[in-house]
C-alpha positions in Angstrom: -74.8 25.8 -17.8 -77.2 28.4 -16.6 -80.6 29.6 -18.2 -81.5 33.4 -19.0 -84.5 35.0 -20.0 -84.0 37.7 -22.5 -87.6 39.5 -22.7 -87.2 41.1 -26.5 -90.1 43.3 -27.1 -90.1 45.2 -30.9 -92.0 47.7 -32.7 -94.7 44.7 -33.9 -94.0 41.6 -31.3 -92.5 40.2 -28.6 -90.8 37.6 -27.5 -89.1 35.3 -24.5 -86.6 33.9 -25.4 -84.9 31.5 -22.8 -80.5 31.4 -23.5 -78.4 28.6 -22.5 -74.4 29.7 -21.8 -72.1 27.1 -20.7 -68.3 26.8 -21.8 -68.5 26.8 -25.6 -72.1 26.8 -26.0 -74.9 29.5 -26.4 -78.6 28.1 -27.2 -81.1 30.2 -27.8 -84.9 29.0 -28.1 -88.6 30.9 -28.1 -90.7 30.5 -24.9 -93.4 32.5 -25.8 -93.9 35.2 -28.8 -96.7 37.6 -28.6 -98.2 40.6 -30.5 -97.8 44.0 -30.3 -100.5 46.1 -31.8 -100.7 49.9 -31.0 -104.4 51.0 -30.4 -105.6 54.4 -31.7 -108.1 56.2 -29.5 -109.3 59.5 -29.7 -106.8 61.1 -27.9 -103.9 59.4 -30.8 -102.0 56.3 -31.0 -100.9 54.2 -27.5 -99.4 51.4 -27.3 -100.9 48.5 -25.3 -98.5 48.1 -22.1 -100.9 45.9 -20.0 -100.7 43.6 -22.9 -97.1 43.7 -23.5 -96.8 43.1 -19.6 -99.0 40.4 -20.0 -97.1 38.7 -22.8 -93.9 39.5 -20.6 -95.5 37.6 -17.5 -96.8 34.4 -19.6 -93.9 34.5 -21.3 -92.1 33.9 -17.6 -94.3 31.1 -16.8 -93.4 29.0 -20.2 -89.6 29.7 -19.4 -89.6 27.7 -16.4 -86.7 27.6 -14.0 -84.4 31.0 -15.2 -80.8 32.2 -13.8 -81.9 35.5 -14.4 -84.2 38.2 -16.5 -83.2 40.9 -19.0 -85.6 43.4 -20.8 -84.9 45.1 -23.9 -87.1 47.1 -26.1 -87.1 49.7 -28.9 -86.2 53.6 -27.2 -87.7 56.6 -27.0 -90.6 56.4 -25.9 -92.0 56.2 -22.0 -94.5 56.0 -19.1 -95.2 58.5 -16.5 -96.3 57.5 -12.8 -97.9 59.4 -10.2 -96.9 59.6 -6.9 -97.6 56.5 -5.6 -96.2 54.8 -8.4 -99.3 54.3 -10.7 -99.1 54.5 -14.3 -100.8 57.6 -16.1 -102.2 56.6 -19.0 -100.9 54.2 -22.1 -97.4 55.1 -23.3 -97.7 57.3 -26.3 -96.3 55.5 -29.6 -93.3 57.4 -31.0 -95.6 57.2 -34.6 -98.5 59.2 -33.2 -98.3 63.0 -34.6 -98.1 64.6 -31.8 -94.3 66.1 -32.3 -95.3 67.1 -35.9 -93.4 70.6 -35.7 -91.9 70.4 -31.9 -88.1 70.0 -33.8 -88.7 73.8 -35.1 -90.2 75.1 -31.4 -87.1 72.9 -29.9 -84.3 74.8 -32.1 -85.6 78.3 -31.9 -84.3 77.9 -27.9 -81.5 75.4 -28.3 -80.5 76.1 -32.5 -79.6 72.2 -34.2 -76.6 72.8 -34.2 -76.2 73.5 -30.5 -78.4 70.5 -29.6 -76.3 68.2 -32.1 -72.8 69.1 -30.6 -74.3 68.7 -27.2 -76.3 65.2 -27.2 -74.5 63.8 -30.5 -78.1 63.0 -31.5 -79.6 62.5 -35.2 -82.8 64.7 -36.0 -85.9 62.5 -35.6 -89.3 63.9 -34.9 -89.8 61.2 -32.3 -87.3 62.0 -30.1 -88.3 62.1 -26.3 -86.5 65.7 -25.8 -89.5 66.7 -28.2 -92.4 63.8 -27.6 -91.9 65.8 -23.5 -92.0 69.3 -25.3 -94.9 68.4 -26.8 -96.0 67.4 -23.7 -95.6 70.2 -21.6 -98.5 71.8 -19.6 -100.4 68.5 -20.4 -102.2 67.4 -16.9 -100.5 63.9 -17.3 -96.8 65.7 -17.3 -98.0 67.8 -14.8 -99.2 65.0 -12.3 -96.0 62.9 -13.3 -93.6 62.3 -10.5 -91.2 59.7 -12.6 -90.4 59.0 -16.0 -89.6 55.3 -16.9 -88.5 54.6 -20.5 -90.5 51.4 -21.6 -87.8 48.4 -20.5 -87.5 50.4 -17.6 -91.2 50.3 -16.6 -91.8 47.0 -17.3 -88.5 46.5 -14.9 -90.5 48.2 -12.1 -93.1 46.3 -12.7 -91.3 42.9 -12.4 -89.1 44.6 -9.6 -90.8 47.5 -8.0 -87.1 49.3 -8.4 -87.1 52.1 -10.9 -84.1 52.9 -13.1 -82.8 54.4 -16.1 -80.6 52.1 -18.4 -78.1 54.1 -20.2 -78.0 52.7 -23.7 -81.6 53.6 -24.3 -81.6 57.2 -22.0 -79.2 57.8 -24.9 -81.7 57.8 -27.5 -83.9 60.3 -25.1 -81.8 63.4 -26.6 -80.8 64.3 -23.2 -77.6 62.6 -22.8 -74.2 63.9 -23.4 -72.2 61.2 -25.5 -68.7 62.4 -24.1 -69.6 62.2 -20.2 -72.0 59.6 -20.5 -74.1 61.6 -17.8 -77.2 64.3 -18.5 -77.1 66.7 -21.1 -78.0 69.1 -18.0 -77.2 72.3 -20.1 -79.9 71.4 -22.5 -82.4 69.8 -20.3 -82.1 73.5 -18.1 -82.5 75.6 -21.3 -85.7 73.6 -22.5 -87.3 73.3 -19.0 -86.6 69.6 -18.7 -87.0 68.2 -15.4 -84.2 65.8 -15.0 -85.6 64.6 -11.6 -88.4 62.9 -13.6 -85.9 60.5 -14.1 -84.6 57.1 -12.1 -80.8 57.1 -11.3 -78.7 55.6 -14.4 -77.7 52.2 -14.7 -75.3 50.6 -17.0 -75.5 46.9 -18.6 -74.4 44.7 -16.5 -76.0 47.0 -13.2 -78.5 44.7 -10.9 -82.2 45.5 -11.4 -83.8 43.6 -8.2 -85.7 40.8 -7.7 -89.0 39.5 -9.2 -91.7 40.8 -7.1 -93.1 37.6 -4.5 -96.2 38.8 -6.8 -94.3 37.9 -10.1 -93.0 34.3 -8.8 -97.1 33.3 -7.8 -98.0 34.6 -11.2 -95.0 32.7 -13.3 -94.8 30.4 -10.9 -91.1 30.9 -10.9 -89.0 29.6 -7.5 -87.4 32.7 -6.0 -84.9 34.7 -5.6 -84.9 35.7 -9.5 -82.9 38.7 -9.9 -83.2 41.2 -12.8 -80.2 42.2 -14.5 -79.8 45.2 -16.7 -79.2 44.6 -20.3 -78.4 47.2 -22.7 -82.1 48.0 -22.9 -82.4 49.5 -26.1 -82.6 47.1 -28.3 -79.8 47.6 -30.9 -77.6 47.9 -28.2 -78.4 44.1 -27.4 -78.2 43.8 -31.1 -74.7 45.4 -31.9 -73.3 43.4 -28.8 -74.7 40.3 -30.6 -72.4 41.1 -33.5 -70.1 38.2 -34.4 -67.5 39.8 -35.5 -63.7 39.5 -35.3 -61.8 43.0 -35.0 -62.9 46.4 -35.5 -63.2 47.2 -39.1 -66.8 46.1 -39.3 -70.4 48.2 -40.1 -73.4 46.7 -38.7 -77.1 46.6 -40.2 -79.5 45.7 -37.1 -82.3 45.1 -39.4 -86.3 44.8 -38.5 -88.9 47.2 -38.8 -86.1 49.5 -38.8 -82.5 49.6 -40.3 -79.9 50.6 -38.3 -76.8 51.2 -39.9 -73.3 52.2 -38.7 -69.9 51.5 -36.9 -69.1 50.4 -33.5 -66.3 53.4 -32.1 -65.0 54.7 -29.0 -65.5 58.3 -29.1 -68.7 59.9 -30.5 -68.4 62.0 -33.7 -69.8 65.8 -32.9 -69.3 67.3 -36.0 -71.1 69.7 -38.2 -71.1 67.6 -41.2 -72.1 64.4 -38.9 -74.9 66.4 -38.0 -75.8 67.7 -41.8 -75.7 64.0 -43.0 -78.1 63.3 -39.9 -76.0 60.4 -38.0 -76.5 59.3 -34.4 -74.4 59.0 -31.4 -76.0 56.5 -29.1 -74.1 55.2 -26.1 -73.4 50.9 -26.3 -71.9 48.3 -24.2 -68.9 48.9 -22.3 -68.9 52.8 -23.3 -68.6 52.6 -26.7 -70.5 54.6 -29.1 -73.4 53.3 -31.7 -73.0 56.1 -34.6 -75.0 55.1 -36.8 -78.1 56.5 -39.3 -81.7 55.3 -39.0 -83.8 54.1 -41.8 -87.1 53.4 -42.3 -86.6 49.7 -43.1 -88.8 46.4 -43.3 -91.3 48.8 -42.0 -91.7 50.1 -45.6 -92.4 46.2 -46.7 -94.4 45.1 -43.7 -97.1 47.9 -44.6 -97.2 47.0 -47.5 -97.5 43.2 -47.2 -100.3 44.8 -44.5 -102.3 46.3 -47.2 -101.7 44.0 -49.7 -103.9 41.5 -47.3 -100.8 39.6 -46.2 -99.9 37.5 -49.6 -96.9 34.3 -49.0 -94.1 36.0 -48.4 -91.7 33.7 -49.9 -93.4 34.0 -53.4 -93.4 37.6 -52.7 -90.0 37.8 -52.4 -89.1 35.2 -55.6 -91.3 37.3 -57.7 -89.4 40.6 -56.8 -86.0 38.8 -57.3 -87.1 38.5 -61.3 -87.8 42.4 -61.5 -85.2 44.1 -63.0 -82.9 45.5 -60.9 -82.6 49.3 -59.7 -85.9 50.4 -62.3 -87.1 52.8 -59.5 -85.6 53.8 -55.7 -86.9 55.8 -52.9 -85.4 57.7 -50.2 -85.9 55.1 -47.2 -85.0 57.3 -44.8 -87.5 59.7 -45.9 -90.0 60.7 -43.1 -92.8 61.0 -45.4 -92.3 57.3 -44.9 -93.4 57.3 -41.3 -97.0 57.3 -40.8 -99.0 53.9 -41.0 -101.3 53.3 -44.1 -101.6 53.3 -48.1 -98.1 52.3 -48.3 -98.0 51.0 -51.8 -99.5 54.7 -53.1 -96.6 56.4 -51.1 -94.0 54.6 -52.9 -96.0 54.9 -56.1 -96.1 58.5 -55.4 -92.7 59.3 -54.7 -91.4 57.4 -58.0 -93.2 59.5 -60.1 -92.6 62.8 -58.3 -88.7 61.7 -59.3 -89.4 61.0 -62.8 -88.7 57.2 -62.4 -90.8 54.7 -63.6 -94.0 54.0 -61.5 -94.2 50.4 -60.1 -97.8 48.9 -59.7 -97.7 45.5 -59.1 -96.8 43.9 -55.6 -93.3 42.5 -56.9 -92.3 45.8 -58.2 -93.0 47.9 -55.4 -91.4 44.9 -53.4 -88.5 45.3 -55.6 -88.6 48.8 -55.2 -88.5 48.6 -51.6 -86.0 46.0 -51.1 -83.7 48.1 -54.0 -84.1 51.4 -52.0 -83.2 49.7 -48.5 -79.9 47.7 -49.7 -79.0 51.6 -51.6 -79.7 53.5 -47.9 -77.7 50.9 -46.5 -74.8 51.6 -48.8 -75.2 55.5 -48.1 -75.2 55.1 -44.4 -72.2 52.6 -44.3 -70.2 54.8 -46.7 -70.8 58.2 -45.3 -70.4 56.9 -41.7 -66.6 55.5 -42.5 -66.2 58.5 -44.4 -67.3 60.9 -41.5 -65.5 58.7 -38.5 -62.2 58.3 -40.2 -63.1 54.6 -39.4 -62.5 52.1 -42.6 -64.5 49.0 -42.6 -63.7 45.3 -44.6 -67.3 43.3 -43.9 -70.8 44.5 -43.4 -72.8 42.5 -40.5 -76.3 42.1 -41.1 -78.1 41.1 -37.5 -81.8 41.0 -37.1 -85.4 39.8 -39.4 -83.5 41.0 -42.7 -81.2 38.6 -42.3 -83.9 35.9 -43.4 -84.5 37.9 -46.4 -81.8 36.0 -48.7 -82.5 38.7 -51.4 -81.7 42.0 -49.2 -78.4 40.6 -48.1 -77.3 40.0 -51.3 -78.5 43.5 -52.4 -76.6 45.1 -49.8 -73.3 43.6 -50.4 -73.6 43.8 -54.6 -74.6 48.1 -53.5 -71.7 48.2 -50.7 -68.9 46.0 -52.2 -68.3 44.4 -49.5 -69.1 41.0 -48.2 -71.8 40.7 -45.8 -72.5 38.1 -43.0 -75.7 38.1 -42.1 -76.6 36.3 -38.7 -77.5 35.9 -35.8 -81.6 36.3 -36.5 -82.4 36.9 -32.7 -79.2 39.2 -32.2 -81.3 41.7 -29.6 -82.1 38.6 -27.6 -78.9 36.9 -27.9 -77.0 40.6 -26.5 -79.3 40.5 -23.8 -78.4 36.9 -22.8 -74.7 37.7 -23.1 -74.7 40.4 -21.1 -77.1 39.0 -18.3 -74.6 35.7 -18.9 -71.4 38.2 -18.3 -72.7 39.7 -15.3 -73.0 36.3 -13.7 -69.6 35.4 -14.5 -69.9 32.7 -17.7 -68.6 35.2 -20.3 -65.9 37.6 -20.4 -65.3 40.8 -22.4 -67.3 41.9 -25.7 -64.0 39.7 -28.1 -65.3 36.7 -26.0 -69.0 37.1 -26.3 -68.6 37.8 -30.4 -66.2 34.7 -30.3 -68.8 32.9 -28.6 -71.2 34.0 -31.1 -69.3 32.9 -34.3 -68.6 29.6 -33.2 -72.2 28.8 -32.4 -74.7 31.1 -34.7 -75.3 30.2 -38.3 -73.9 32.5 -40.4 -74.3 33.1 -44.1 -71.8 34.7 -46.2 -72.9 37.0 -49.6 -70.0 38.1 -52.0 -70.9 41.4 -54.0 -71.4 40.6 -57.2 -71.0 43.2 -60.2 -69.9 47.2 -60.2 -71.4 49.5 -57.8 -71.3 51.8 -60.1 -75.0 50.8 -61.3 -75.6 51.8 -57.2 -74.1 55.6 -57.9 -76.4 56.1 -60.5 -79.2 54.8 -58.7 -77.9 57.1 -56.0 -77.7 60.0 -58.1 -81.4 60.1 -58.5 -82.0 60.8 -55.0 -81.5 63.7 -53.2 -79.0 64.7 -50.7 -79.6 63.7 -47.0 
């Protein structure tokens, strides 16, 4: 048996989370979970790294003795260092509006389609390709002499070894899908400086060793190495997968919804690119295409505003709703921004004509109806686009605890769904840290591994999905 920590940092907390792999077993348990609240100052909104790194470093200390470190976190976004290493200001949250109208600057020197058939990347204001055109001729881009995605700078932090893991520089929309290398041809024609970045590592790469700093602070017992995980989080998460085969989707549910297949080859198409799929690099070279959607996000803000009610009651109140009475695009980016939640939804019911839910169950209804419907869009189209036919639907993530969107996504896919494991981003992370160190073999092995020791609930579909097509029909075309 040896013991790994997986640091698991998400959109609203974070987490250590300590595995245990031995021969037939995988144990997972919390060492520390910690907020993660974005601050807005004048300048816009940042997250808090020093706090994260703090949770990161206390979260060490309550692991105790540890085989080895992994860091995953969600992608995009980034912290710039000075010459001598120093950190230039608070990472910039990938909500903040800075890149409000960037795309349109962006495509009038590389055209969408261009940029699409080159990086394989879905259209999403946040990207970093256009969170560092926004940036340009800003004094902190100017002063910059290295780039670190977030897992990646708290990485040099532990480590004081800088790198780029591959699985999340895929989300950066500067990596080519097919070489698995730079987009250079892009990156040249947007005045991109490359060099900005750390060498690419793979899953699996060493990271170094705790700093002798980090050991007196966690009061860890040295050497400690760092191994690279795949850093972005859902490509921990799709690793974590338990499933048998290759005809399966995926959900990675959370604050986001991340829904698609698991393929070799990345799909570069014009109609991929139309219907607004993804093509972000995963463990052992295969591809995550896949659509994001706006996800639990949509319920967490309102649960925010609503002054944080029981969630459980909540969610049994919403369950005796009639089904399907109003929907919303969830992938809709006028979903994005933080605040008055409840009127948005409100809003965009009534601009469709459906009825206008007012109460806290039927907007929760509304909510969970719309999510399980996006998810049947984005698990349709994407076997429909890849050529790739699919027989179960995994749910991995925080949805997976909501009993009543599981069921909703397999009555609106028909298909069965299997939703487990809950910590799937952690789990991936120990897996591969676990695989790099010999205990595990190849990605079959880890997901058998994962089957026989996760608990795992099944949900039939129930009734026709034709109620779903109609629902779908009052929505508009991605």
């Amino acid at each position: 048996m040896q013991s790994y920590a997986a640091v698991d940092l998400g959109a609203s907390s974070g987490r250590v989370m300590v595995g245990r792999v031995g021969p037939g077993t995988l144990e997972l348990t919390e060492a520390h979970r910690f907020p993660n609240r974005p601050v807005r100052v004048p300048e816009g909104l940042r997250w808090d790294i020093l706090s994260l790194y703090a949770g990161v470093l206390e979260g060490l200390r309550a692991a105790g003795r540890v085989d080895s470190v992994g860091i995953d976190s969600w992608a995009v976004d980034y912290g710039l260092l000075d010459a001598d290493g120093a950190l230039l200001g608070n990472p910039v949250h990938y909500r903040d509006a800075r890149t409000e109208g960037i795309a349109e600057k962006v495509w009038a020197t590389v055209p969408a389609d261009e940029l699409y058939a080159a990086t394989g990347l879905q259209y999403a204001p946040f990207n970093t390709l256009h969170q560092l055109t926004a940036a340009r001729c800003t004094a902190q881009l100017d002063r910059a002499e290295r780039l670190l995605l977030v897992p990646d700078l708290l990485t040099y932090w532990l480590t004081g070894e800088q790198g780029t893991e591959l699985t999340n520089a895929s989300t950066t929309q500067l990596i080519d899908p097919r070489t698995r290398d730079w987009a250079y041809g892009v990156a040249a024609r947007l005045d991109i400086d490359l060099s900005l970045f750390a060498p690419l590592r793979r899953p699996g790469d060493p990271a170094g060793l705790l700093r002798p700093e980090v050991l007196d602070e966690t009061g860890l017992e040295g050497p400690v190495p760092v191994t690279t995980v795949g850093s972005h989080d859902t490509a921990s998460a799709v690793a974590a997968v338990p499933a048998a085969g290759e005809r399966f989707a995926y959900i990675c549910t959370g604050t986001w919804s991340l829904a698609g297949l698991e393929l070799q080859a990345p799909v570069l198409t014009e109609e991929s690119r139309a219907a607004n799929f993804t093509n972000e690099l995963g463990l052992d070279g295969t591809v995550r295409y896949l659509r994001n959607i706006m996800g639990l996000w949509l319920l967490q803000e309102c649960v925010r505003e609503w002054g944080d009610p029981d969630l459980p009651g909540l969610l049994s109140a919403a369950a005796g709703v009639p089904a399907l009475r109003s929907v919303v695009d969830a992938g809709d980016a006028v979903f994005l921004a933080p605040g008055r939640m409840p009127a948005r939804i409100a809003e965009a019911c009534r601009a469709s004509g459906q009825p206008v839910p007012d109460s806290p169950a039927e907007i929760t209804r509304c909510v969970l109806d719309s999510l399980a419907l996006a998810h049947r869009r984005a698990v349709s189209e994407a076997q429909r686009l890849a050529g790739h036919p699919v027989d179960v639907v995994h749910i991995v993530g925080g949805g997976t605890r909501n009993a009543l969107l599981c069921q909703l996504t397999a009555d609106a896919c028909g298909l069965p769904v299997v939703a487990g494991p809950t910590e799937a981003a952690a789990l991936g992370n120990v897996l591969v840290q676990a695989r790099a160190h010999g205990l595990v073999g190849d990605r079959a092995e880890m997901r058998r591994l994962l089957a026989a020791t996760q608990p795992l609930t099944r949900y039939e579909p129930r009734g026709d999905t034709a109620v779903w097509r109609a629902a779908e029909s009052r929505l508009a075309t991605p």
